[in-house]
N, C-alpha and C positions, 0 to 999 in steps of 0.2 A: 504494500500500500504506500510505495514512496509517492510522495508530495500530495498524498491523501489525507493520512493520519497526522496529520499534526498536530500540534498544543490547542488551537482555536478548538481543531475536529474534535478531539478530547473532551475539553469541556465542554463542548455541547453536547455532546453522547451521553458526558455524566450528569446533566442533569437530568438525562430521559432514565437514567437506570445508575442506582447509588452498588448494585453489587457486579455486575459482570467488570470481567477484566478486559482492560483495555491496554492496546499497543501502541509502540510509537511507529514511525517510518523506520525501515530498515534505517542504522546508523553506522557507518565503517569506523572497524579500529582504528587504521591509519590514518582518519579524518582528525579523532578524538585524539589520538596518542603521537604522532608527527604531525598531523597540524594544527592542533592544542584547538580545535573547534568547539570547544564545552558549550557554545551557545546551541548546541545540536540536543544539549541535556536540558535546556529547560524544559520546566513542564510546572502548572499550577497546582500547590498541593491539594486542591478539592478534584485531583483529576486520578486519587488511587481509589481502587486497585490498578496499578499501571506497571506494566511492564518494560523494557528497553530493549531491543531487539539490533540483536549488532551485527555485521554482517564481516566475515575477516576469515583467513586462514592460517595467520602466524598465531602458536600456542599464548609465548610471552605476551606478545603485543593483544592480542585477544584477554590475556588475564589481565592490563592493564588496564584498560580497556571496562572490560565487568568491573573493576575497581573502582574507578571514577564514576559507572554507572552507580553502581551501591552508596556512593561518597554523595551524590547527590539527591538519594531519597529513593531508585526505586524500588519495587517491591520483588521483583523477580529480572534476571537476566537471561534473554533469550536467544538463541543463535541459531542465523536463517543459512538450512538446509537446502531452500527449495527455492529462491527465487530464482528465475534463466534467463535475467537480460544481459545483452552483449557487455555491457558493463560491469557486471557482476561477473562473467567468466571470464571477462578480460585480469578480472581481479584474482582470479584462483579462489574466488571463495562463492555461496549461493550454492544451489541446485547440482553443478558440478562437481562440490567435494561429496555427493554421493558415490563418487568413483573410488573413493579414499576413505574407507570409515576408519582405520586406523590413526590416520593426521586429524579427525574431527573427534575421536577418543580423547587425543592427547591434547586437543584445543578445551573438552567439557573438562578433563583432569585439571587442565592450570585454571581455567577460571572459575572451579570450584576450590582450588586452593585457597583463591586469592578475594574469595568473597565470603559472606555469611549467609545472604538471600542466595535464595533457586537459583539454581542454573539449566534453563530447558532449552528443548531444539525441536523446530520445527523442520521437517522433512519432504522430500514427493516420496513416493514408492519407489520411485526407481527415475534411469533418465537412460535416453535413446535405446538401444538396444539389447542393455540391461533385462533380465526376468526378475522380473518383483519378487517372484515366491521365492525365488532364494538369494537375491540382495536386499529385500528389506529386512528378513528376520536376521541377517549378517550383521546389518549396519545395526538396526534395534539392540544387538549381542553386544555391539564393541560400546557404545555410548550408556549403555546398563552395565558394564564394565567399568566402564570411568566415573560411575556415580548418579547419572542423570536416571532423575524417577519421573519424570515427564517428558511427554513426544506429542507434539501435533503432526499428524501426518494429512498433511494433502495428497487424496485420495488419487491421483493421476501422476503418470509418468511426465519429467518434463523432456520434451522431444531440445535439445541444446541445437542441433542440425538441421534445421529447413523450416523449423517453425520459429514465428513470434512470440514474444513475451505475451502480446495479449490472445497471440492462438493457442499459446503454450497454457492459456484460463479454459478455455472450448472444448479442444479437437481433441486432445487427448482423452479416451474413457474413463468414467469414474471405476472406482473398483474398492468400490466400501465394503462387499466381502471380506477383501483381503485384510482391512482396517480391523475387522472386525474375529477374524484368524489371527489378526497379532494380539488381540487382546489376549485370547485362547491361550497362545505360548506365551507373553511378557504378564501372566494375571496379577502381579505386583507393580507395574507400571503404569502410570499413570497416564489411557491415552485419548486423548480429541482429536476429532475427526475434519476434515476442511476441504471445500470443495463443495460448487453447486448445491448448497445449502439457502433456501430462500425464503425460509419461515420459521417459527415456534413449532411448531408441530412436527416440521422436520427433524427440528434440534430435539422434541422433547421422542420420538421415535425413537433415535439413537441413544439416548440415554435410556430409554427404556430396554433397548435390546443389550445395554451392558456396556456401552463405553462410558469414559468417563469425563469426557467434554464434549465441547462444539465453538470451533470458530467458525462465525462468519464474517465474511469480510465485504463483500461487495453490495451484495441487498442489505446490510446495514448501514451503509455508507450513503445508498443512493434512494433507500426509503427507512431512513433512519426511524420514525414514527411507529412503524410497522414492526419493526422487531425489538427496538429497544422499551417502549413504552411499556409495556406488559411484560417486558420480560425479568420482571422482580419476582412479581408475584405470579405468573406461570412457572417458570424455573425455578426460582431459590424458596419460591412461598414464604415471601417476602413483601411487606410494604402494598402500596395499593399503585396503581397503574397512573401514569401520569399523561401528559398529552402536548399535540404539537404548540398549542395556544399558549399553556402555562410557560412549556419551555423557551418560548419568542421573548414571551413576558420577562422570565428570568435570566436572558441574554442580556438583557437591553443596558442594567448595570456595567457587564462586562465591557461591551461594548463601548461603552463610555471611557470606561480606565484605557481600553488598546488605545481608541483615539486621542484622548489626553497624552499620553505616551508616545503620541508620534507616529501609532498607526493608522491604517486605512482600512473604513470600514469595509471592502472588497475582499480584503483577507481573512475576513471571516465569515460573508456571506455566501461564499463559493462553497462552504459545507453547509448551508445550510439550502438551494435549491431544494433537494428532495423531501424536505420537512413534510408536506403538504401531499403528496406522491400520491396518485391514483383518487384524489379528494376535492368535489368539488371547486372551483376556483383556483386549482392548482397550477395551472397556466399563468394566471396573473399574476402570481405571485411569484414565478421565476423572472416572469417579463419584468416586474416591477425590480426585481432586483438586477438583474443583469442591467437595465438600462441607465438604473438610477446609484446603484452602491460602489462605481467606481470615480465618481468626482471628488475631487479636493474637498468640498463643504461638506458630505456625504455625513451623516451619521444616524442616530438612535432612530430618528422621526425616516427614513426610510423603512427600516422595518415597518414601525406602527403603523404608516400609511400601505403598504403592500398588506399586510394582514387586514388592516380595514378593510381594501378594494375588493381580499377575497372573501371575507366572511359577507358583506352586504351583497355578493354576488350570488353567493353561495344561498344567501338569501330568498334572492328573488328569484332562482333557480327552483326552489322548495314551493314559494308561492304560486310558480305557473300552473 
């Protein structure tokens, strides 16, 4: 989810849902640890449960790495197995070190060293020509070897060769089976499942069948309303459900402080389009934002006015 998940995206997710965990952008060691980037670590403390999510292949430099993450508040460190963009395998690290689970052993060893919070990994099943059924429960072996008691596994092979990053999301099959066969062998690990996941119902399926997560990333991003709102008290049986309205309301503070500070209100209404997603009025309210939230004077009173235009739409839609 790089340049998805950011600090803004964060806290507005958290206010739709006080218990699921939330991620940052993939973050590279070498960013944090040679180019001293710590401004990659902010994040608001009403935005945990949250995790850090770092993307690296050197052991050391990855333990330093989890350190500074830890040093700065988060609650778990995470290390992405699974991402295939050309930039990430230009790096030696992502989706590719599923080639290598011995160097991603000895990457979870040091930065369970060198930290006291979680150390987990998220994975594909496999990648290009790879068989899953006998390289994931390999690589599952070496990283339960080094310590890690949590895996999110994205359920699809990443093709590294002929596909995109965003075909490498489609084309390849789901194979939640096989997700579900690891539970079988790894029954002490802790693992969630990822991939064309696009509801509660789906997420609460899989837990019912015996895994012990569910990430999702995409339909939470793009109709955030829809999966975070309810998902307190469906999943955790938790608290009471909240809504797109309240949580506009309860932006509008923040929004205030980013702009005081020199930000622009556009950097944080770009996560918010899908608020409204598949809900009467939902149209206007993108329009109204795209058109209106990237000006210099731009602030608080765009929102209020887009949510006005769509609820009095939404309105007179009801009365026809």
């Amino acid at each position: 989810m790089m340049d998805w998940t950011d600090r803004h995206c964060r806290y507005l997710h958290r206010l739709m849902s006080k218990h699921t965990l939330l991620y940052t952008e993939m973050v590279t060691s070498p960013a944090l640890v040679r180019g001293g980037a710590l401004h990659l670590l902010d994040h608001n403390p009403q935005e945990h449960p949250v995790a850090l999510q770092l993307g690296g292949s050197d052991p050391a430099e990855l333990a330093e790495a989890a350190r500074l993450g830890a040093q700065a508040g988060y609650d778990e460190i995470n290390l992405n197995v699974g991402c295939p963009s050309d930039r990430v395998q230009s790096g030696s690290f992502g989706a590719v070190l599923m080639e290598q689970p011995a160097l991603v052993a000895k990457c979870v060893a040091a930065m369970r060293r060198a930290v006291d919070v979680e150390v987990t990994v998220k994975c594909r099943i496999g990648v290009d020509d790879q068989d899953p059924e006998t390289v994931l429960p390999e690589f599952l072996a070496h990283i339960v070897g080094a310590g890690c008691e949590r895996v999110t596994i994205h359920a699809r092979k990443a093709w590294l060769k002929g596909l995109s990053p965003k075909e490498n999301r489609d084309i390849p099959p789901l194979d939640y089976d096989l997700v579900h066969r690891m539970k079988g062998l790894f029954s002490n690990l802790h693992i969630s499942v990822n991939g064309g996941i696009t509801s509660l119902d789906q997420a609460q399926a899989f837990l019912d069948g015996g895994l012990d997560g569910v990430m999702i990333g995409r339909s939470a991003y793009h109709s955030p309303a829809d999966i975070l709102c309810q998902a307190d008290r469906r999943i955790y049986g938790q608290g009471e459900d909240t809504t797109a309205e309240d949580t506009v309301a309860q932006m509008l503070p923040y929004v205030d402080a980013h702009i005081a500070s020199g930000g622009r209100l556009n950097q944080i209404t770009r996560h918010m389009m899908g608020l409204f997603a598949g809900r009467p009025g939902a149209r206007i309210w993108r329009r109204m934002l795209s058109e209106n939230a990237s000006g210099p004077q731009a602030d608080r009173q765009v929102l209020v006015d887009a949510l006005d235009a769509m609820q009095t739409l939404a309105e007179a839609q009801k009365a026809v």
